[in-house]
Backbone as a chain_set.jsonl record, in Angstrom:
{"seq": "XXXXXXXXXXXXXXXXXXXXXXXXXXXXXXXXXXXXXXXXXXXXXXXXXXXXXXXXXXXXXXXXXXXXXXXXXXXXXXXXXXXXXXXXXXXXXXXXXXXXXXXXXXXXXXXXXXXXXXXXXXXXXXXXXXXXXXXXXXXXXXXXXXXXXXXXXXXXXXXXXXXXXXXXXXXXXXXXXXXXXXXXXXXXXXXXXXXXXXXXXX", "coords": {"N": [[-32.297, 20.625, -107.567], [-30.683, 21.276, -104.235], [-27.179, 21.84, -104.044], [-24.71, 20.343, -102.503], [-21.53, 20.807, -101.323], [-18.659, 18.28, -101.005], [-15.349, 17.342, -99.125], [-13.35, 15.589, -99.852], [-11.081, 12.434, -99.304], [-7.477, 11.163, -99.996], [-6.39, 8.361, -101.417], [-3.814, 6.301, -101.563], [-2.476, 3.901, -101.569], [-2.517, 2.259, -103.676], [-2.447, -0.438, -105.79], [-1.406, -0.077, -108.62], [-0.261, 2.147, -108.021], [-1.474, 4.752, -108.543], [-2.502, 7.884, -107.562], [-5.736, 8.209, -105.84], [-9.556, 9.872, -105.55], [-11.659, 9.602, -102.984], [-14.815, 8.856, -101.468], [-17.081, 8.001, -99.416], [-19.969, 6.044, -100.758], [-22.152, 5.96, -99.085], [-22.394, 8.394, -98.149], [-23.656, 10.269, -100.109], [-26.074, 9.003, -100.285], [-26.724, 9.161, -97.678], [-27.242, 12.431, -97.164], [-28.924, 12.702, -99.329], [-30.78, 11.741, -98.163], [-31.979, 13.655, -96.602], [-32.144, 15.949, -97.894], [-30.665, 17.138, -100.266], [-28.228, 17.028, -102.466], [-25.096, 15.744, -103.101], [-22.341, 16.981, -104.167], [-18.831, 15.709, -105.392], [-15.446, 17.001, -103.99], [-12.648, 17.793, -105.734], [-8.895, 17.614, -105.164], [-7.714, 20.45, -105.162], [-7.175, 23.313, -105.301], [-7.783, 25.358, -107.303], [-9.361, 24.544, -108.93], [-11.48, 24.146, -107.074], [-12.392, 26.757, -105.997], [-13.007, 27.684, -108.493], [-15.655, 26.157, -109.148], [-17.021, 26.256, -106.46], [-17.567, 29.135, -107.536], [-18.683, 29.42, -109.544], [-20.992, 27.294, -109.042], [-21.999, 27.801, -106.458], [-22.456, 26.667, -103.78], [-25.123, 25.336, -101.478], [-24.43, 24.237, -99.169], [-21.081, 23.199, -97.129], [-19.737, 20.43, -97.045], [-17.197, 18.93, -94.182], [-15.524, 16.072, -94.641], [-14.553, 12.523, -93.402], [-12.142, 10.636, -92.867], [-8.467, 9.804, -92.356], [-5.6, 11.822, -90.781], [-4.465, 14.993, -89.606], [-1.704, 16.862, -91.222], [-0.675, 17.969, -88.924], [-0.442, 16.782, -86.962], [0.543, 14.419, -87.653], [0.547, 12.035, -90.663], [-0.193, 13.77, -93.128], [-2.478, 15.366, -95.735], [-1.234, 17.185, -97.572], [-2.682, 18.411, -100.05], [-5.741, 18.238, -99.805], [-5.534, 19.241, -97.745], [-5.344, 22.329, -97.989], [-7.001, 22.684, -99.742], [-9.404, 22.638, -97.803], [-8.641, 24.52, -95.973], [-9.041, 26.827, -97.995], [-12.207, 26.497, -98.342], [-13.243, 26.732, -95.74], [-12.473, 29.035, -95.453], [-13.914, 30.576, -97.457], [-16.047, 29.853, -96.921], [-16.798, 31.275, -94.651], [-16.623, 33.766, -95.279], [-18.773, 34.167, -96.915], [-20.662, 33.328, -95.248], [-21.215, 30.537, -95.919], [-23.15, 27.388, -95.06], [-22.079, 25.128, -93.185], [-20.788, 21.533, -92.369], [-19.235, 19.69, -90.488], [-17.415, 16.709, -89.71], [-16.019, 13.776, -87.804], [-12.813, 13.703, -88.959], [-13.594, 15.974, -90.722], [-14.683, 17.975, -88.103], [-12.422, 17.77, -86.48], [-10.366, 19.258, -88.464], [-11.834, 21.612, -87.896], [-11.352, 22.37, -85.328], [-8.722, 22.489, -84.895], [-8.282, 24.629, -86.57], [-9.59, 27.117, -85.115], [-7.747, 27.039, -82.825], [-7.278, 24.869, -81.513], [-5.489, 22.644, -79.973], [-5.544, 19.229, -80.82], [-5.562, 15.806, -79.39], [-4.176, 12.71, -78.823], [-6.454, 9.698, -78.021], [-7.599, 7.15, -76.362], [-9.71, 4.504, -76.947], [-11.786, 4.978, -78.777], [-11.947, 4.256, -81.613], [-13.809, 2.203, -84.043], [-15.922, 1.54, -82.669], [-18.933, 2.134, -80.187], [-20.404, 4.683, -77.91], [-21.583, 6.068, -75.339], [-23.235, 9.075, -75.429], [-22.364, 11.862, -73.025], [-24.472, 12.456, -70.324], [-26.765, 12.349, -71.613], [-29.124, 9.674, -73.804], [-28.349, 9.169, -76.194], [-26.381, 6.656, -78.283], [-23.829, 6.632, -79.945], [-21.444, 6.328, -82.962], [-18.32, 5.83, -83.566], [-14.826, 6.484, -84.63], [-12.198, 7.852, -84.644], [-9.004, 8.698, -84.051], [-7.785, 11.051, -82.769], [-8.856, 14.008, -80.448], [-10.42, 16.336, -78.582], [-10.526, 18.318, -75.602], [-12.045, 20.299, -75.123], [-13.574, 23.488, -77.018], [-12.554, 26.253, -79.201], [-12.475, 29.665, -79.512], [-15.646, 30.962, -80.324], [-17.148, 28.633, -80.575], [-19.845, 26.29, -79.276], [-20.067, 23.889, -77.46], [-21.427, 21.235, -77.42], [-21.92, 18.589, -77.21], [-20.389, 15.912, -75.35], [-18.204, 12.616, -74.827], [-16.805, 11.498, -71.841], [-13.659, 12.837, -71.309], [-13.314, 13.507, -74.399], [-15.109, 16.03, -76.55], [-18.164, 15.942, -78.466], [-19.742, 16.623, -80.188], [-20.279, 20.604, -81.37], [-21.47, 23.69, -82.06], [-21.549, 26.564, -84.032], [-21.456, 30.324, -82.971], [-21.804, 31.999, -84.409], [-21.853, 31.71, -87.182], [-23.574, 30.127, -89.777], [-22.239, 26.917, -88.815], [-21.459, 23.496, -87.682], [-20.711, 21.133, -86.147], [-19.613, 16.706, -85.908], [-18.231, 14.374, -83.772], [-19.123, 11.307, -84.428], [-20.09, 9.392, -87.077], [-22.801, 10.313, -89.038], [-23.82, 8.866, -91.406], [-23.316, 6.445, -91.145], [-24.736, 4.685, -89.936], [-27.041, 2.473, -89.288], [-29.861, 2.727, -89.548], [-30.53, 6.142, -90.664], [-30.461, 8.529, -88.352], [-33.293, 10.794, -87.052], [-32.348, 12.744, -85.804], [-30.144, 14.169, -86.702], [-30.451, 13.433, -89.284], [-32.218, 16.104, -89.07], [-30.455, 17.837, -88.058], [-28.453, 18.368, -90.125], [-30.284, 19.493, -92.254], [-31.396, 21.672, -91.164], [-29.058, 23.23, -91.026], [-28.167, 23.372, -93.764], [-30.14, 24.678, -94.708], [-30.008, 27.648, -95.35], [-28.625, 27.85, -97.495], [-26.85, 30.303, -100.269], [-25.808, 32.948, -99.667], [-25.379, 36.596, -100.141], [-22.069, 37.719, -99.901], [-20.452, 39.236, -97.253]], "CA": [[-31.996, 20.226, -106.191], [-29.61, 21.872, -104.052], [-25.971, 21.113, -104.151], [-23.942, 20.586, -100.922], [-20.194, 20.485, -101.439], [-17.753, 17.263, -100.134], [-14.613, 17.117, -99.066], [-12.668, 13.856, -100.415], [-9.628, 11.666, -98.771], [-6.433, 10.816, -100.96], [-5.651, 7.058, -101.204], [-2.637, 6.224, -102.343], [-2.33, 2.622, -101.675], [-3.149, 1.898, -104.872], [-1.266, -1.255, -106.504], [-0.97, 0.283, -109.56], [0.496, 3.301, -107.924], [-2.211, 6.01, -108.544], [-3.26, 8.378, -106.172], [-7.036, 8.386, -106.251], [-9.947, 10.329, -104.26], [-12.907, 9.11, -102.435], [-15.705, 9.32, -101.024], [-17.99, 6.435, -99.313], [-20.968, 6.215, -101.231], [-23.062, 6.289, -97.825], [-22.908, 9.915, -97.954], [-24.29, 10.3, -101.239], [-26.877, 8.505, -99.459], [-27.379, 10.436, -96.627], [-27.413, 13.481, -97.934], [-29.939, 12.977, -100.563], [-32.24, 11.413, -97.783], [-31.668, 15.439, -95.859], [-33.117, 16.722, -99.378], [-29.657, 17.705, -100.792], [-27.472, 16.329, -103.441], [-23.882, 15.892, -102.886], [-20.85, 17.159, -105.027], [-17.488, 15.715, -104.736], [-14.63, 18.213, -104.905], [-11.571, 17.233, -106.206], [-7.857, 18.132, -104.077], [-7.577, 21.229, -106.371], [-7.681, 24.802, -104.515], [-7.849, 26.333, -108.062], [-10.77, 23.903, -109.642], [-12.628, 24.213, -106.102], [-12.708, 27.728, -106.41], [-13.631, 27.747, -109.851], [-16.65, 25.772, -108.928], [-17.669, 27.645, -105.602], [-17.946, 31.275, -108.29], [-19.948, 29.056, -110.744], [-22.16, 26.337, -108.587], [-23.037, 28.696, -105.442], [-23.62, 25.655, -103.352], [-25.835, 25.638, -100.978], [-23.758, 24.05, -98.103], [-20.223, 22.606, -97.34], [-19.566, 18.828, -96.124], [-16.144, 18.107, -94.58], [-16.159, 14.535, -94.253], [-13.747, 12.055, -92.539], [-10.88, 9.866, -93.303], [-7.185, 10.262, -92.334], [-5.446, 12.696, -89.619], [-4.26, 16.536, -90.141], [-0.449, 16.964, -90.863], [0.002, 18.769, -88.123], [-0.534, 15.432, -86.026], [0.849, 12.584, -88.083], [0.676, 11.729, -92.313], [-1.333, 14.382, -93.556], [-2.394, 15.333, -97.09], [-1.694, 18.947, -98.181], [-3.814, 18.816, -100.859], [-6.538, 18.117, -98.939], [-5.842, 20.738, -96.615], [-5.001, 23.158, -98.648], [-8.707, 22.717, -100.373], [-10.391, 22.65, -96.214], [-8.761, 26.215, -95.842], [-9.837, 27.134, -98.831], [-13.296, 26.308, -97.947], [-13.254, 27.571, -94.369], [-11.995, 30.862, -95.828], [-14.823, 30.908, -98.25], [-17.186, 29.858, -95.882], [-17.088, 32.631, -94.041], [-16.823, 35.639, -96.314], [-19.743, 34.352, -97.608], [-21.479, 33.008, -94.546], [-22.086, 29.694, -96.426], [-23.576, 26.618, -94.188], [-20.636, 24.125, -92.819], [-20.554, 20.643, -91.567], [-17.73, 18.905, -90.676], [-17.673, 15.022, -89.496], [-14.663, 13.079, -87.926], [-12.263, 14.566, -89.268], [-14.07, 17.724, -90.526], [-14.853, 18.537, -87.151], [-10.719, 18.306, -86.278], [-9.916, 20.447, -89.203], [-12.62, 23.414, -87.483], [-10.982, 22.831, -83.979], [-7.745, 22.966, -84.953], [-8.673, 26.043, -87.334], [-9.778, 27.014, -84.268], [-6.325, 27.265, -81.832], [-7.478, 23.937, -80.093], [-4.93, 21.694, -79.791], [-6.025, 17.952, -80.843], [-4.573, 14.951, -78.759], [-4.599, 11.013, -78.59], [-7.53, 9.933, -77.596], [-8.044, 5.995, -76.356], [-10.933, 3.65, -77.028], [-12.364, 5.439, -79.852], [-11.678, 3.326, -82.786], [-14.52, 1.249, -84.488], [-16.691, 1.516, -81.409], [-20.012, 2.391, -79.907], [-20.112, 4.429, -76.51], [-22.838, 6.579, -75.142], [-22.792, 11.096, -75.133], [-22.679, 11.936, -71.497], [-25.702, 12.699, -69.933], [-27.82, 12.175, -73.136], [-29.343, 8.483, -73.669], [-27.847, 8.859, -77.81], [-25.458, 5.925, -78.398], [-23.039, 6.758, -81.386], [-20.464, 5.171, -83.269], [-16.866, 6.586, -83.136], [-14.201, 6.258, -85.443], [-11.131, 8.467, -84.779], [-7.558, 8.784, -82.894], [-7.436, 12.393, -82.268], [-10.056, 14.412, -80.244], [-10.098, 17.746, -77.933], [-11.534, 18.499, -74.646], [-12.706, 21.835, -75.531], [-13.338, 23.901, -77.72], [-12.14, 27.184, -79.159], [-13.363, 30.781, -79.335], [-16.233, 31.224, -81.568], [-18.075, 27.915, -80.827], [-20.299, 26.133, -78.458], [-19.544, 22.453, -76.835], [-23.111, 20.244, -77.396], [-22.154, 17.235, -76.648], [-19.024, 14.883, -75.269], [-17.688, 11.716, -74.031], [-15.578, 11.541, -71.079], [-12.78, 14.057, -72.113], [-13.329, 14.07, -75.369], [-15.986, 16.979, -77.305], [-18.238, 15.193, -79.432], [-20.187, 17.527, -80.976], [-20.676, 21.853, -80.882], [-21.876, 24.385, -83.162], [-20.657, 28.112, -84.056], [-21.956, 30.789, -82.05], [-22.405, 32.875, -85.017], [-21.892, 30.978, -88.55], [-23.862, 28.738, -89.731], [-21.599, 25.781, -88.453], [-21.855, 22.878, -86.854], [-19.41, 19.484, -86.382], [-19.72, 16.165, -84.928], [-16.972, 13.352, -83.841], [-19.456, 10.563, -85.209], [-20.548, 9.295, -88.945], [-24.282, 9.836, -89.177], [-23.931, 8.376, -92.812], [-22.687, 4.816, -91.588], [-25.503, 4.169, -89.609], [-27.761, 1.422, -90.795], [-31.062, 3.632, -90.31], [-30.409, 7.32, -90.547], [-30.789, 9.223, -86.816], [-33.781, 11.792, -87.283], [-31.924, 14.155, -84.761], [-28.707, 13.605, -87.72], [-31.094, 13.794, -91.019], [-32.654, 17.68, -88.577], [-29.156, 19.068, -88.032], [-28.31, 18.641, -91.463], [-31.341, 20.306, -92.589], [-31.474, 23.153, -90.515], [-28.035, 24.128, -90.968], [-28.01, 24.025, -94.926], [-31.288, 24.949, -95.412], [-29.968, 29.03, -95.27], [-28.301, 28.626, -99.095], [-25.998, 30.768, -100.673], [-26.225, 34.09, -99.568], [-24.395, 37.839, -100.382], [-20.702, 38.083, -98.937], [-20.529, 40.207, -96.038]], "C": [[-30.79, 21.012, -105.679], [-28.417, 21.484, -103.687], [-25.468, 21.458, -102.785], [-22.456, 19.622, -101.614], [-19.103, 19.467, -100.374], [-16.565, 17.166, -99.945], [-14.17, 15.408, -99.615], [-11.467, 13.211, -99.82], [-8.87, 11.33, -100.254], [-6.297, 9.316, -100.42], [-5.136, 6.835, -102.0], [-1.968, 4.796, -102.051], [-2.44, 2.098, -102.69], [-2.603, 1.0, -105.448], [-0.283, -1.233, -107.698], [-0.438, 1.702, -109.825], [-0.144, 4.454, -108.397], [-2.415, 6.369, -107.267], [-4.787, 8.97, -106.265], [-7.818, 8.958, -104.583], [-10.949, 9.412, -104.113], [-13.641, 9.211, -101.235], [-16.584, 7.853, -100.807], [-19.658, 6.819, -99.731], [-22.641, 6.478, -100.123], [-23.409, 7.976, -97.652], [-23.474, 10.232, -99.025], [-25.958, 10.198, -100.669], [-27.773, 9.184, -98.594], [-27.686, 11.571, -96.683], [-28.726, 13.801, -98.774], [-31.285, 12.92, -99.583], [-32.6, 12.978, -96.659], [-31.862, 16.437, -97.495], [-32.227, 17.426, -100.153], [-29.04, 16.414, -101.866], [-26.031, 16.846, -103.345], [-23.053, 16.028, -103.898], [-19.809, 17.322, -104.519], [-16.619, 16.675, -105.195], [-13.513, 17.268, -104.519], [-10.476, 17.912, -105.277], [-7.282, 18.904, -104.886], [-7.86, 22.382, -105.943], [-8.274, 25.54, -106.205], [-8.851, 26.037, -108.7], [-11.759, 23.923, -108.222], [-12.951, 25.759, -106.097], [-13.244, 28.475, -107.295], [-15.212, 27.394, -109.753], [-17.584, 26.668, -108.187], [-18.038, 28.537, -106.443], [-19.032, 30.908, -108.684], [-21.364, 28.519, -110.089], [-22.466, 27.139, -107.358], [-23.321, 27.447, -104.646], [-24.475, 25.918, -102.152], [-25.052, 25.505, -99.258], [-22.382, 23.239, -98.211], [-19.864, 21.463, -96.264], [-18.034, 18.496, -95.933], [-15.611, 17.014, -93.449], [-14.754, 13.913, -93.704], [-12.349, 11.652, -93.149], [-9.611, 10.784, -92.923], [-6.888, 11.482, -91.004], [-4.548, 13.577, -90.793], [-2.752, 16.308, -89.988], [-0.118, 17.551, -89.787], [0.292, 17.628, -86.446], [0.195, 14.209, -86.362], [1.397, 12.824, -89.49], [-0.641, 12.453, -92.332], [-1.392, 14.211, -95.356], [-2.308, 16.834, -97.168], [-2.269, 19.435, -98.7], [-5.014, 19.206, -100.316], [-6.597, 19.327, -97.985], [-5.943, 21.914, -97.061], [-6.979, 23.679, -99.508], [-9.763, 22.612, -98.615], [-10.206, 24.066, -95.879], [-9.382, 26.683, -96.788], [-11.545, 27.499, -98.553], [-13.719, 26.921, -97.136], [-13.418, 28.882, -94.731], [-13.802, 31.512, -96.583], [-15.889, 30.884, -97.596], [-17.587, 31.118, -94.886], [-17.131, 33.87, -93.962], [-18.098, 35.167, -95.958], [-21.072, 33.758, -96.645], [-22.373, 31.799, -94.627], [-22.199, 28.287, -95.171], [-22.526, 25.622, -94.558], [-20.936, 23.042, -92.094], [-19.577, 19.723, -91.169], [-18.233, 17.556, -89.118], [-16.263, 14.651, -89.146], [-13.446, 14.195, -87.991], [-12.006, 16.1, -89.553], [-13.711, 18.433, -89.3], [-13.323, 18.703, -86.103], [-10.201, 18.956, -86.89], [-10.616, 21.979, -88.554], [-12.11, 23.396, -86.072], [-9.589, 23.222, -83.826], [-7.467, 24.441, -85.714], [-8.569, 27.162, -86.163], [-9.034, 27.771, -82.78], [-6.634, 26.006, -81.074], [-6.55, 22.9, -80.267], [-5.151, 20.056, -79.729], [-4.651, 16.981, -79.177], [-4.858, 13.379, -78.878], [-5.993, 10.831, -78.219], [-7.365, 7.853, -77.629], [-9.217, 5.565, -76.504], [-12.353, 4.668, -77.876], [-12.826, 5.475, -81.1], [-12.311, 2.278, -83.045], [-15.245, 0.966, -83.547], [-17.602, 2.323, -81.22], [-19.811, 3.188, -78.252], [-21.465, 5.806, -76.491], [-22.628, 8.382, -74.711], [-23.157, 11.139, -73.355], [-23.916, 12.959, -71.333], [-26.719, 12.784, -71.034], [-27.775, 10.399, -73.327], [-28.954, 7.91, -75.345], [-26.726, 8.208, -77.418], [-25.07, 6.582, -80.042], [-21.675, 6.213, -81.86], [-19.683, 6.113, -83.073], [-15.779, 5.559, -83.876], [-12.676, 6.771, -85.682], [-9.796, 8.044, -83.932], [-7.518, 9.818, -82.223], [-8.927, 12.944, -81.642], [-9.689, 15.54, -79.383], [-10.947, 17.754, -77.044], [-11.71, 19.806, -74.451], [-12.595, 22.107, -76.757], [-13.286, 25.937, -78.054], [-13.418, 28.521, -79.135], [-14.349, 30.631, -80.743], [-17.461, 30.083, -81.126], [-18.835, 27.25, -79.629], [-20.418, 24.795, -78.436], [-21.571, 21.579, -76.754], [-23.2, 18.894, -76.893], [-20.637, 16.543, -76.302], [-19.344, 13.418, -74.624], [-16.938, 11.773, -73.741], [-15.107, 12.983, -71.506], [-12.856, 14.502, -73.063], [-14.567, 14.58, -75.866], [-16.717, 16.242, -78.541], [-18.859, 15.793, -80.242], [-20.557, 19.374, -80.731], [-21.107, 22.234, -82.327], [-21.29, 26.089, -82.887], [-22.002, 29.081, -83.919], [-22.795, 31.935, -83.151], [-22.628, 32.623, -86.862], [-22.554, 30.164, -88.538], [-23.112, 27.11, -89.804], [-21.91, 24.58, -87.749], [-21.143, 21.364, -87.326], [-19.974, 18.508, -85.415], [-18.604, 14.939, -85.278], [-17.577, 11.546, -84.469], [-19.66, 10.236, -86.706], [-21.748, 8.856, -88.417], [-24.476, 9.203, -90.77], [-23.469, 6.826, -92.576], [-23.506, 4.465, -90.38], [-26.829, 3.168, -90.234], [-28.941, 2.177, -90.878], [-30.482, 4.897, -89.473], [-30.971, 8.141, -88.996], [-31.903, 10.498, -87.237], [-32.909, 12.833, -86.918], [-30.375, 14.629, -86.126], [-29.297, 14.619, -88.775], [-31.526, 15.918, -90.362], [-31.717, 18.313, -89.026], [-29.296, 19.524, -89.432], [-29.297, 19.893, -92.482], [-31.571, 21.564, -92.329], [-29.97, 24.134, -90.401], [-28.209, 24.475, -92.627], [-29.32, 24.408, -95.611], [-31.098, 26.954, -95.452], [-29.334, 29.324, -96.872], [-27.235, 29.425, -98.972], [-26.27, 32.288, -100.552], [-25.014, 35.69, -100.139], [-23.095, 37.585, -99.667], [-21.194, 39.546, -98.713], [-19.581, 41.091, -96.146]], "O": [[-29.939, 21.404, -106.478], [-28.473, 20.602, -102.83], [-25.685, 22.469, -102.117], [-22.316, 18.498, -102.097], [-18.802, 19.803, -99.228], [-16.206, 16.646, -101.002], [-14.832, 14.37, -99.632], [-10.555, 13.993, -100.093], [-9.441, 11.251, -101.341], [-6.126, 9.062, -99.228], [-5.529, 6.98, -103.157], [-0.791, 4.685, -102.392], [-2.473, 0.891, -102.447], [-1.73, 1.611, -106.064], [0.8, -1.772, -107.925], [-0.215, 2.311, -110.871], [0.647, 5.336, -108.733], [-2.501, 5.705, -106.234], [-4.991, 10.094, -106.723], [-7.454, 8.842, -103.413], [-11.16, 8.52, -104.935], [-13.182, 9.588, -100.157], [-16.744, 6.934, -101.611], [-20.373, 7.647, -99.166], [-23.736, 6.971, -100.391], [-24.388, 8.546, -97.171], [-24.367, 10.923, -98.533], [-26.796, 11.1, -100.658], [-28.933, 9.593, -98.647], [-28.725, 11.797, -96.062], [-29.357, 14.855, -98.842], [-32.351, 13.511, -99.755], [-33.662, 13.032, -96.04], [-31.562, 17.606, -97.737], [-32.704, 18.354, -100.805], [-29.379, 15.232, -101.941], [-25.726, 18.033, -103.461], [-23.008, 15.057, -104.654], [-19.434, 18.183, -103.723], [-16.692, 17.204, -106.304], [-13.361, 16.439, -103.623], [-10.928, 18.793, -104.546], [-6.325, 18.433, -105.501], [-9.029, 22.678, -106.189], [-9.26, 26.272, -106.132], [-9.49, 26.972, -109.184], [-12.94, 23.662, -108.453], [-14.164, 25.909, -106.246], [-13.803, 29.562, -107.152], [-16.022, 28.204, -110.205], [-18.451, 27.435, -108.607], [-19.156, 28.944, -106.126], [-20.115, 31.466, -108.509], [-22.481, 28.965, -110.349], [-23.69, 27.087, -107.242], [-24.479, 27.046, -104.767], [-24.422, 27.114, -101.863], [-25.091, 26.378, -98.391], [-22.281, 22.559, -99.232], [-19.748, 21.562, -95.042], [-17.399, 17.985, -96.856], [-15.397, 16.996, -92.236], [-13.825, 14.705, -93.548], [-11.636, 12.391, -93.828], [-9.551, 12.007, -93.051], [-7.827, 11.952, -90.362], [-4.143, 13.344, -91.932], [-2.327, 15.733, -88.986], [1.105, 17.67, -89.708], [0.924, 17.752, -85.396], [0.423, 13.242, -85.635], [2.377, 13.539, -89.7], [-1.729, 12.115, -91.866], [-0.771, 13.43, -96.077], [-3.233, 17.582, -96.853], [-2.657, 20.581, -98.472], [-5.361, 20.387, -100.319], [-7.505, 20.084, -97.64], [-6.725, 22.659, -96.47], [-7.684, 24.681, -99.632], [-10.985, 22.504, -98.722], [-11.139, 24.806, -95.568], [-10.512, 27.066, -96.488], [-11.992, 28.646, -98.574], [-14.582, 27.755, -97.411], [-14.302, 29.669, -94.395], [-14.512, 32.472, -96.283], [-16.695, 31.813, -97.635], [-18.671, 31.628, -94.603], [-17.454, 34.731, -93.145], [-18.632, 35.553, -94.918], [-22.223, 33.703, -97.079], [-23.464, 31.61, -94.09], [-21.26, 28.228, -94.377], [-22.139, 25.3, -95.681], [-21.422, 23.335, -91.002], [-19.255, 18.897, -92.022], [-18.96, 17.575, -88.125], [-15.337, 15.012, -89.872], [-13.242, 15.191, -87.297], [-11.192, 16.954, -89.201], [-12.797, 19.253, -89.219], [-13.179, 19.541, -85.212], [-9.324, 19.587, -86.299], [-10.126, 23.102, -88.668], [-12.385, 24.423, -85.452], [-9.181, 24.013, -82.975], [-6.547, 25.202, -85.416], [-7.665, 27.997, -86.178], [-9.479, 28.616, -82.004], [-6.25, 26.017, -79.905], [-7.073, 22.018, -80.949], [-4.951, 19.531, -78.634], [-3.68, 17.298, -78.491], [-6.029, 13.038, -79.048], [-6.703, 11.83, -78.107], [-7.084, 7.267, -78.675], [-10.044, 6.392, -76.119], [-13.508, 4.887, -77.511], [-13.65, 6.208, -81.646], [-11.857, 1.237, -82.57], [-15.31, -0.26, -83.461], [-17.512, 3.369, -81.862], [-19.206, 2.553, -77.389], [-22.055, 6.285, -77.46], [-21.928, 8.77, -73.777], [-24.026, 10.542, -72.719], [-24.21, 13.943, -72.012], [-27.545, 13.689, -70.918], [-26.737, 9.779, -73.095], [-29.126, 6.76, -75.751], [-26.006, 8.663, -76.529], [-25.826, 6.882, -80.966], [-20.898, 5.686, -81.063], [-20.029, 7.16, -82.525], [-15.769, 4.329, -83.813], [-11.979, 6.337, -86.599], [-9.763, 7.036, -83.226], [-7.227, 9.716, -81.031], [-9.99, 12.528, -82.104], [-8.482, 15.783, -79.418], [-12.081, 17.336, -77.278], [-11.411, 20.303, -73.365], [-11.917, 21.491, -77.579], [-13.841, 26.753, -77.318], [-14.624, 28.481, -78.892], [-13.971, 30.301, -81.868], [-18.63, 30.445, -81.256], [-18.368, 27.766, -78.613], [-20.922, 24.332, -79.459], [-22.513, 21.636, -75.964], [-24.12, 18.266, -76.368], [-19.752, 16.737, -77.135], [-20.395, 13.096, -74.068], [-15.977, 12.018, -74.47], [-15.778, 13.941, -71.89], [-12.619, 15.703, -73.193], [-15.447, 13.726, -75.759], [-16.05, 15.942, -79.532], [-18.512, 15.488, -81.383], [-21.238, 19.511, -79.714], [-21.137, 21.553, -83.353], [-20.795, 26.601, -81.883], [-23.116, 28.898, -84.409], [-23.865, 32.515, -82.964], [-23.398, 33.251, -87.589], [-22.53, 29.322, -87.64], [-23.389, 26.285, -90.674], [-22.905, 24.748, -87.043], [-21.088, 20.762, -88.398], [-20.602, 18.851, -84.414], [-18.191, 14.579, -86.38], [-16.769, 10.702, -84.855], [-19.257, 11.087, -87.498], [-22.021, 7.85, -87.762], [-25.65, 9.184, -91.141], [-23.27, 6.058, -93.518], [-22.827, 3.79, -89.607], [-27.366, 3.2, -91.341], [-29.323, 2.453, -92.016], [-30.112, 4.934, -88.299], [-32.192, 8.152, -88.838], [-31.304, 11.371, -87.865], [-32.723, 13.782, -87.68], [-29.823, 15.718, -85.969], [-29.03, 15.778, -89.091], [-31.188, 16.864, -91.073], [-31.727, 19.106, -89.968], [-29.887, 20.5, -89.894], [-28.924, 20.843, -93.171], [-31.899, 22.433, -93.138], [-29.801, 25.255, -89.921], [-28.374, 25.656, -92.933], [-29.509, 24.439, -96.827], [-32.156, 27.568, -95.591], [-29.389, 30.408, -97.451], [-26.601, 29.47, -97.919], [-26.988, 32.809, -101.405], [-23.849, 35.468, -100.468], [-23.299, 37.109, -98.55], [-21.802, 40.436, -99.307], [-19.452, 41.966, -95.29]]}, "num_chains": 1, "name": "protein.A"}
């Protein structure tokens, strides 16, 4: 089966004072039912790299949780392993999705300047001019976006989903994995972006 690579959040709440990663088992989930199999990567530029040489995956997932230091309480690790990725992603032209968060790590990548964003948090609201209702989960969001990519969908001010004009990319400001039944138009994307594999660097 083919492997599609996950970004992971740091929680560090921990009572017993670890700092552990994770991943909501919903994507596992989702994923598998888009004909892929998910592997988590650890907050480790030098063991994610290691992997990438060896496992070739097929596509890269980066998934939600938490805001970017450059806004708030970030994680470096974490970021540090999203450039990584990015970087790699695009020698090698490998297929990218980014979620939530993801999709604020590729706008700020980007030059786009995030910002506040009200009534966004644990809520349902509807893409403008499109009859798709989607959930919404963040603080931060952007009313554009940068060079390179193309604007697909928003609410109000804020950009809810685009795709890259020339990579196989493609982000959105919802979680199609925490829906109770999977969105065909969701399970497609997915499909049609990492269905291109691991190809030669350019």
């Amino acid at each position: 089966m083919k492997i599609i690579f996950a970004t992971q959040r740091l929680l560090r709440n921990d009572p017993y004072g670890e700092v552990r990663e994770g991943l909501d088992v919903s994507w596992r989930k989702f994923v598998l039912q888009c004909g892929y199999a998910l592997m988590p990567l650890p907050n480790d530029p030098r063991i994610v790299s290691n992997l990438f040489h060896n496992v070739q995956p097929n596509g890269i997932l980066l998934t939600g949780g938490g805001d970017l230091s450059a806004y708030g309480a970030g994680d470096p690790e974490r970021e540090s392993v999203e450039q990584m990725l990015l970087d790699l992603a695009a020698r090698f032209k490998i297929p990218l999705i980014g979620v939530c968060r993801g999709m604020q790590v590729l706008q700020h990548a980007s030059g786009v300047r995030l910002h506040e964003v009200s009534g966004h948090v644990a809520v349902r609201h509807q893409l403008d001019g499109q009859e798709r209702i989607v959930n919404s989960f963040h603080r931060y969001g952007a009313n554009h976006v940068g060079p390179g990519w193309i604007e697909t969908s928003r609410h109000g001010a804020c950009v809810e989903s685009m795709i890259h004009e020339t990579l196989p990319w493609a982000a959105m400001m919802w979680h199609p994995e925490r829906e109770s039944s999977y969105r065909l138009d969701d399970v497609e994307l997915f499909r049609g972006i990492f269905s291109s594999g691991f190809p030669q660097p350019i």
